[in-house]
N, C-alpha and C positions, 0 to 999 in steps of 0.2 A: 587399103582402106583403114582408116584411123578407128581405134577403139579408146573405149573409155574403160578403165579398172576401177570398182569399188575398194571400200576398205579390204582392207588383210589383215592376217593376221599370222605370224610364225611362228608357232612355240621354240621349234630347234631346228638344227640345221644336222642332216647325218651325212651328210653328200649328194649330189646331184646336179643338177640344171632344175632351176624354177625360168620358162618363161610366161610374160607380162604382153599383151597386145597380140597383134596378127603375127603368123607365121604359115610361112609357104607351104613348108616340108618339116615335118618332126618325126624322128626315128630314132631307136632305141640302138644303146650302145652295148648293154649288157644284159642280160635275161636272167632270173632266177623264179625260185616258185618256194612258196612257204604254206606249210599246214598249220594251221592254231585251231584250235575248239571255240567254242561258241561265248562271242564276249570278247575276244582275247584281243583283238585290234579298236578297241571301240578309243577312240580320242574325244578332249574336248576339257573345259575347264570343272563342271562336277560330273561328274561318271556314278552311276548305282548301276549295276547289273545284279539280275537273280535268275541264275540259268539252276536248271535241276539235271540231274544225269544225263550228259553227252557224251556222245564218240565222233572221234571225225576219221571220217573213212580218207585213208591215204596211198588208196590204189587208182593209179593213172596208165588207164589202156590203152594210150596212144604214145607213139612216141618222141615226140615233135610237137611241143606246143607254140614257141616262137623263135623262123630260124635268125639266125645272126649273117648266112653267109650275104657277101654284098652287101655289107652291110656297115662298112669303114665311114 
């Protein structure tokens, strides 16, 4: 089924796959996991953030968040 894409917009390119329109099957090729505090991922063309005293807690009680086997 045909889709239609609005505007876009790319600041930068770090690596990846961007896809555009339909797709069947999408699955991830490599998995990582990142901690930042509060604020720290915010993108966009003017940014103001005003965070006051944070922690971010970096304890993960499972072991297995996304597996990769079967997964070529």
């Amino acid at each position: 089924m045909p889709s239609i894409v609005g505007p876009i917009k790319i600041n930068s390119v770090g690596g990846g796959v961007v896809n555009f329109g339909d797709a069947f099957y999408l699955s991830p090729k490599s998995t990582s996991k990142t901690n930042a505090g509060s604020g720290a991922f915010n993108t966009g063309d003017f940014i103001n953030t005003n965070n006051g005293v944070n922690a971010t807690n970096t304890f993960d009680p499972d072991g297995n968040d996304q597996q990769l086997a079967a997964n070529a």
